[in-house]
C-alpha positions as CSV (number, residue, x, y, z in Angstrom):
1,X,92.1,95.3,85.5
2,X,90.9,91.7,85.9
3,X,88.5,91.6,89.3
4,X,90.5,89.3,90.9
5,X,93.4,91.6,90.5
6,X,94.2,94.6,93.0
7,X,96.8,96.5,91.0
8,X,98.4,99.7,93.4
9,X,101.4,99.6,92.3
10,X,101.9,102.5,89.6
11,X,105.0,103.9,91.0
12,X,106.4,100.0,89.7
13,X,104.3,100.6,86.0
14,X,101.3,101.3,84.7
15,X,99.3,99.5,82.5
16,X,98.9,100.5,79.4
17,X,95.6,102.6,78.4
18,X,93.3,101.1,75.7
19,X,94.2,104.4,73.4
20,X,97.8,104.3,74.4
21,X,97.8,100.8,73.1
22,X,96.1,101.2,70.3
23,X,98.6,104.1,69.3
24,X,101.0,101.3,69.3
25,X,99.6,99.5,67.1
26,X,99.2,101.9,64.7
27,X,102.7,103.0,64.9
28,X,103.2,98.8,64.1
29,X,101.0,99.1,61.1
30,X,103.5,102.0,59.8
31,X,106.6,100.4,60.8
32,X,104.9,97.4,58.7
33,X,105.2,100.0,55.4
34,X,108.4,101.5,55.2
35,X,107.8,103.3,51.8
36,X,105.0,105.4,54.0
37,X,107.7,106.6,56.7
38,X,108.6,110.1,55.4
39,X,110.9,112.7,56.4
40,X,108.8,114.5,58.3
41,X,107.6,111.4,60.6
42,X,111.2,112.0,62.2
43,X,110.9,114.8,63.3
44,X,106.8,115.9,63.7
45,X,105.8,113.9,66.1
46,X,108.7,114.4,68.7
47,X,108.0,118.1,68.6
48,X,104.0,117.1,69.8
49,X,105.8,115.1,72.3
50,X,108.1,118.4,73.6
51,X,104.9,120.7,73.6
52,X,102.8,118.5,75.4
53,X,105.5,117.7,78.0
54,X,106.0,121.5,78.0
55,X,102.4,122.6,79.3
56,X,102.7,119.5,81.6
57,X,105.2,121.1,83.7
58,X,104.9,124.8,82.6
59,X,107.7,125.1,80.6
60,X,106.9,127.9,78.2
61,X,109.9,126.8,75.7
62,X,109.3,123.1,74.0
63,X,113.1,123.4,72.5
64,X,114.0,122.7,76.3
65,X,112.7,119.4,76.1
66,X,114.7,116.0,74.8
67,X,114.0,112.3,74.5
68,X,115.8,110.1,76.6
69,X,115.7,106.3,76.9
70,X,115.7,106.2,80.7
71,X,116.5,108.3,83.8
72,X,119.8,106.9,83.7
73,X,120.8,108.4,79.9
74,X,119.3,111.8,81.0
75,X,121.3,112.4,84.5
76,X,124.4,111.2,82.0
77,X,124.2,113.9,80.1
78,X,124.3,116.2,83.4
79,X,126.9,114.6,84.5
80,X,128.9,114.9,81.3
81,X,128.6,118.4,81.2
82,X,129.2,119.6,85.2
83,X,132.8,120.3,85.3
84,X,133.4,119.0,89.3
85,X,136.5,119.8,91.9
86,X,138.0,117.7,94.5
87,X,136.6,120.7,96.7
88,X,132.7,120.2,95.6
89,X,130.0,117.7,96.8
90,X,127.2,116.3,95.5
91,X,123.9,116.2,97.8
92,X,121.9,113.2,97.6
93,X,119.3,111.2,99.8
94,X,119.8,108.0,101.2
95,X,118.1,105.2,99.6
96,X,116.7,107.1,96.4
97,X,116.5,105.5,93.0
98,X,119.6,103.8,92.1
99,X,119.7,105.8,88.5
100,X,119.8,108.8,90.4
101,X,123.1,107.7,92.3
102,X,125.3,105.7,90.4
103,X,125.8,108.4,87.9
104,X,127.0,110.8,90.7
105,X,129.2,108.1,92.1
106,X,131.1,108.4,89.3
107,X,131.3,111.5,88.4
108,X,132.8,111.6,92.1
109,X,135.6,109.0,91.5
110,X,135.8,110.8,88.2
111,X,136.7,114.1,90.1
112,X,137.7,113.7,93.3
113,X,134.2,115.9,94.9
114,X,132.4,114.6,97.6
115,X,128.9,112.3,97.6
116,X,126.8,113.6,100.5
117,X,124.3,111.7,101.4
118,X,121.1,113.0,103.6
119,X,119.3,110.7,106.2
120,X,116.5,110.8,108.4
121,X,115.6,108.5,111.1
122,X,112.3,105.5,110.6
123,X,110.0,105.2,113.5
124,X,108.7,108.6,113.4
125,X,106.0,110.1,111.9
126,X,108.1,113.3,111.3
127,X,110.3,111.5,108.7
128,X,109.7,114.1,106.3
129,X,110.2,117.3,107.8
130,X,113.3,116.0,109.6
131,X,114.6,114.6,106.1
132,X,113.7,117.8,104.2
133,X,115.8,120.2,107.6
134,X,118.5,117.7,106.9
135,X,118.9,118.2,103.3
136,X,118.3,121.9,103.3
137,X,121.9,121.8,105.8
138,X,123.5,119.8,103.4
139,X,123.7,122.1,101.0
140,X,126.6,124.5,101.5
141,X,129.3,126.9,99.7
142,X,130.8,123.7,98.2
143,X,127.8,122.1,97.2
144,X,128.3,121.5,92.9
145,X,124.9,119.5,92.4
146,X,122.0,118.5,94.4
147,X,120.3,116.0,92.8
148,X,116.6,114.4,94.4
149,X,113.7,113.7,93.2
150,X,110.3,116.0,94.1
151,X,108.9,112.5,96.0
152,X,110.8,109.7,97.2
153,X,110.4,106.7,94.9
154,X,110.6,104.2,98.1
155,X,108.0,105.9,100.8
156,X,106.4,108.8,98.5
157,X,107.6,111.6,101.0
158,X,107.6,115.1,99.0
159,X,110.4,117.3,98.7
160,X,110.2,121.1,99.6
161,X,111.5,121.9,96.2
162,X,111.1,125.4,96.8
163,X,113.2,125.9,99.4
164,X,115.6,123.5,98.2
165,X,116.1,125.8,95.1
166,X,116.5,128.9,97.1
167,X,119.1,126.9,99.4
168,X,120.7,126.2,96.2
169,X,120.3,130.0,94.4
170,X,122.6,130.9,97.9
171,X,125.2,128.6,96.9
172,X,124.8,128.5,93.5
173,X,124.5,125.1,93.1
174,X,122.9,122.7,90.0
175,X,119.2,121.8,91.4
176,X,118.9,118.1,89.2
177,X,115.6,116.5,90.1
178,X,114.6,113.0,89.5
179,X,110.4,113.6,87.8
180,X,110.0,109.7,87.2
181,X,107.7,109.2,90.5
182,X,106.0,112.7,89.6
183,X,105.3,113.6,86.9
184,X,101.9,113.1,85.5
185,X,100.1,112.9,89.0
186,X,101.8,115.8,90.8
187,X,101.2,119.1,89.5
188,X,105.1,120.6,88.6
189,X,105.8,124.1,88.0
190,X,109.1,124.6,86.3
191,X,108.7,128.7,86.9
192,X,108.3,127.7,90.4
193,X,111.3,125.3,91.2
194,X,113.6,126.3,88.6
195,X,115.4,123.5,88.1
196,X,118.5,123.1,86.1
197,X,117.5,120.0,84.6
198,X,114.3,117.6,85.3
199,X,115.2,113.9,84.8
200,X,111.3,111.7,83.7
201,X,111.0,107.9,82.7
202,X,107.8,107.4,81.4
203,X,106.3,103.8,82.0
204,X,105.2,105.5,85.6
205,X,102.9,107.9,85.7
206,X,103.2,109.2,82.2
207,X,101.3,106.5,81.1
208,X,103.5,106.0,78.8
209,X,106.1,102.9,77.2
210,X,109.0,101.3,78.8
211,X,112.3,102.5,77.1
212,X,111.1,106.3,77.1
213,X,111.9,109.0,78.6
214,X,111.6,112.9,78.9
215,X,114.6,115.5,79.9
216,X,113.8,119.6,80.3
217,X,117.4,120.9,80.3
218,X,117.6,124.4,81.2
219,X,120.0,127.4,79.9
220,X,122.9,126.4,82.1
221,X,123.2,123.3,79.7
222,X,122.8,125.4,76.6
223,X,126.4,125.2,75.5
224,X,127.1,121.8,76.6
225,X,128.4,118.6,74.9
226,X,125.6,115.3,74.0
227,X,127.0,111.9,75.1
228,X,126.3,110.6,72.1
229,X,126.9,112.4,68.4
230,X,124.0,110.8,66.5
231,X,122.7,112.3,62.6
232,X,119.5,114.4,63.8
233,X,120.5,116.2,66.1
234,X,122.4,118.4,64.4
235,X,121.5,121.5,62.4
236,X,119.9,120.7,59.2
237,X,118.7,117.3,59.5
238,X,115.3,117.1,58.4
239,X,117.2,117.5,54.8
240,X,117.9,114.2,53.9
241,X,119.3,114.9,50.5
242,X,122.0,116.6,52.3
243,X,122.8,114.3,55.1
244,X,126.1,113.5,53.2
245,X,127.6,117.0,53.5
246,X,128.5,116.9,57.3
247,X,128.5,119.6,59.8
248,X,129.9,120.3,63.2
249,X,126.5,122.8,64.3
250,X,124.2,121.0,66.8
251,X,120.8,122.2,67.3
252,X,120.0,124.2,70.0
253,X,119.2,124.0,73.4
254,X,117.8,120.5,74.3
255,X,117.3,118.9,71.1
256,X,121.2,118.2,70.9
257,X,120.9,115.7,73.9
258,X,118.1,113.4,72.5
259,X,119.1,109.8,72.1
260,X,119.6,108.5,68.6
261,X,116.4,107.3,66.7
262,X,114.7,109.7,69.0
263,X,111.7,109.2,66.3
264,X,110.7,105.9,67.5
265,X,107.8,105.3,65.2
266,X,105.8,103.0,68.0
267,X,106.7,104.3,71.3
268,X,106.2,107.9,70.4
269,X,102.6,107.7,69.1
270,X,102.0,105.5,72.7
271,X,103.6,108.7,74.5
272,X,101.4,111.1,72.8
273,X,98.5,109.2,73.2
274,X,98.8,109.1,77.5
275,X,100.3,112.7,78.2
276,X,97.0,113.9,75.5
277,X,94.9,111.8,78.5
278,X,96.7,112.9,81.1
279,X,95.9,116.7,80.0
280,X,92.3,115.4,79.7
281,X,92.5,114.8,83.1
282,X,94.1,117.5,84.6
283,X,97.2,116.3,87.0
284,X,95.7,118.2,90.1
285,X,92.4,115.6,89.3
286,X,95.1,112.7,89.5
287,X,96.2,113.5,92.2
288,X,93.2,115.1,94.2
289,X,91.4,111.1,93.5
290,X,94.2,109.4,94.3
291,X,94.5,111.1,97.9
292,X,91.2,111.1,98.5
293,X,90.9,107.3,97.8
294,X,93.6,106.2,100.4
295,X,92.9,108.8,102.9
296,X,89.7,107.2,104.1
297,X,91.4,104.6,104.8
298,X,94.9,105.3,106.5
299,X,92.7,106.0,110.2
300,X,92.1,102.2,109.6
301,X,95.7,101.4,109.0
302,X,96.8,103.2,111.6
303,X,94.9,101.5,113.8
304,X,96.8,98.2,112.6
305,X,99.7,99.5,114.1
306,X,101.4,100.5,110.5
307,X,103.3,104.1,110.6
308,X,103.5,106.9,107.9
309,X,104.3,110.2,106.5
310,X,101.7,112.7,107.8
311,X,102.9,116.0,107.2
312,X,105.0,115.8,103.6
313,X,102.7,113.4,102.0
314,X,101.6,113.2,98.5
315,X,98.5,111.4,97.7
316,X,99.6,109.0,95.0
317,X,102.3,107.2,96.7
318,X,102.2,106.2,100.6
319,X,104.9,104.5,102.3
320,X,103.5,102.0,104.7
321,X,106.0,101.1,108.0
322,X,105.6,97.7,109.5
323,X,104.9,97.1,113.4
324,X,107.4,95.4,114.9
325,X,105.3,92.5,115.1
326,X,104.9,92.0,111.3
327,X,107.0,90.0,109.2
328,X,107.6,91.5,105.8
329,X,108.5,88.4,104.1
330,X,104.9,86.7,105.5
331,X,102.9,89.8,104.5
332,X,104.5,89.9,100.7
333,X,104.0,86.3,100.5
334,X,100.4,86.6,101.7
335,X,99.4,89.2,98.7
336,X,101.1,87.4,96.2
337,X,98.5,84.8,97.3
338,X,95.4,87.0,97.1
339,X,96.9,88.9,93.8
340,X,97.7,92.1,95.8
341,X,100.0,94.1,94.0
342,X,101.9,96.5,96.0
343,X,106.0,96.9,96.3
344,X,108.4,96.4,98.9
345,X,111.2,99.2,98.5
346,X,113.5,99.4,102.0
347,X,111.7,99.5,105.0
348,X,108.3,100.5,103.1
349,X,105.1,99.0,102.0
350,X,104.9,101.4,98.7
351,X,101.2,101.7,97.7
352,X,100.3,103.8,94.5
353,X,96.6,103.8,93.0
354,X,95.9,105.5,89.9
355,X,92.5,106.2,89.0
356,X,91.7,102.5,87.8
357,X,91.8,101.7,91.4
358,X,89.0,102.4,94.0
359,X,87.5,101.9,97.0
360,X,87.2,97.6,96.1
361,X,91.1,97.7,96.1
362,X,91.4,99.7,99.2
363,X,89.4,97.6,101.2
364,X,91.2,94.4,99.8
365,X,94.6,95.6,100.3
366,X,93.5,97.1,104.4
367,X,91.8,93.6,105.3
368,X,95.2,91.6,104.2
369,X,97.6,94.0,106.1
């Protein structure tokens, strides 16, 4: 990052890492020479990709792993495969990531069910265990899906996925859960929250390119249908020669739902590249620096008279809540002046360091609050 620049705003995108980049290029070189690309560039390097996604959240089956474009393509494909009833609802919170919500608002029309929507009330530091009560009693006998993320994209409060999957097990409703502000800096345990399928783009804190994504799907979605019918994902592929004899067997598991061209020759070097860092690193190390980083200075904060989660907190993304003194418009204004780089998502100051970021950027970001 340039010095003049205070960049904590990964939850928006990262930047790119120098060997992430350079994977890219590399992936430009190949693209440049067609008459190298050889079957087995289709279909090598996306299996790297599933295994090293695989021991990022714990998942000891890489064929439960697809590539996705975007969030959006991968809660599709739930959607397309959950038969509803004007009986069910569909439990979501209130202001989460729009790709997490319009899909379910149509399914909804689609069907007749119910979207519920789970609030909690600002002005309180106990945001997050009132918002995690309320969703818990959401949940009920005619629950179909409940689909959240594991933190809140707009304030970073964490989700007890836990007990939302045992509230779910009673009921025996779909637990969908949105990785993208996740993944890569908060350790995930598939064994451990069970979910039936976990949605990851992968510009965020994968590290990784824009226009990528990462899908585990588990065995309820074993039979289901792809939204789109595309040439490799069905049985027998790799076989070029035989491409022209067609067949109605799709591959199994997960690999049926990955977007066409799946084998993107640029993108999916870059990909490797970050999650191979990001195992480097460890994800608990991710996140242990980035909450150590902003906790020395949130008693400083505070003492501004800004507000936020204290109890379900992660430490790579805080919400900050304004005074009612401050003006959110002046404040924004006044650190796209100083080349502050933070977002504005509701009601919250989102601030989310990385471990390019330190104590320089902290101090920066408190003095211009």
């Amino acid at each position: 990052m340039p010095d003049e620049v205070t960049y904590l705003n990964c939850a928006y995108f990262s930047p790119n890492l120098r060997t992430v980049e350079a994977a890219g290029l590399k992936g430009i070189e190949l693209y440049n020479k067609p008459y190298l690309i050889r079957p087995e560039h289709f279909f090598e390097p996306i299996e790297v990709i599933k295994e090293l996604f695989s021991r990022l959240i714990n998942s000891s089956d890489s064929q439960r792993i697809s590539i996705i474009p975007s969030a959006s393509y991968g809660i599709a494909t739930v959607t397309n495969n959950v038969k509803l009833k004007p009986s069910n609802n569909i439990v979501i919170l209130e202001e989460q990531f729009p790709s997490n919500v319009y899909a379910y608002l149509e399914a909804s029309k689609r069907s007749g069910a119910t979207v519920r929507t789970v609030r909690a009330p600002y002005g309180t530091d106990e945001r997050g265990a009132i918002l995690n009560l309320n969703l818990l009693k959401a949940i009920d006998h005619n629950t179909a899906i409940v689909a959240v993320p594991h933190v809140h994209w707009a304030d970073g409060i964490l989700l007890d996925l836990k007990a939302v999957r045992d509230r779910c097990d009673e009921f025996t409703a779909l637990l969908i859960i949105d990785g993208t502000q996740s993944i890569g800096a908060l350790p995930f345990d598939v064994s451990v929250f069970r979910p039936d399928a976990l949605i990851c783009s992968c510009y965020k804190w994968l590290l990784g390119p824009y226009s990528l994504g990462l899908a585990y799907y588990g065995p309820y979605f074993d039979n289901g249908d792809p939204i789109e019918y595309n040439w490799i994902n069905r049985q027998g592929s790799e076989n070029f020669t035989d491409l022209v004899n067609f067949t109605d067997e799709l591959r199994p598991k997960a690999f049926k739902y990955n977007v066409g061209e799946c084998s993107n020759f640029i993108h999916i070097p870059m990909l490797t590249a970050s999650l191979q860092q990001i195992h480097a690193w460890g994800v608990q190390s991710v996140q242990d620096y980035c909450g150590a980083l902003i906790k020395s200075y949130l008693s400083e904060i505070e003492g501004k008279g800004y507000h936020f989660e204290k109890s379900y907190r992660v430490g790579h993304i805080t919400g900050l809540y304004l005074p009612p003194n401050k003006d959110l418009h002046a404040l924004s204004k006044r650190f796209q002046q100083k080349s502050i780089f933070v977002s504005f998502r509701g009601k919250s100051i989102r601030v989310s360091p990385h471990l390019y970021n330190n104590d320089k950027d902290l101090v920066r970001l408190v003095n211009n609050l």
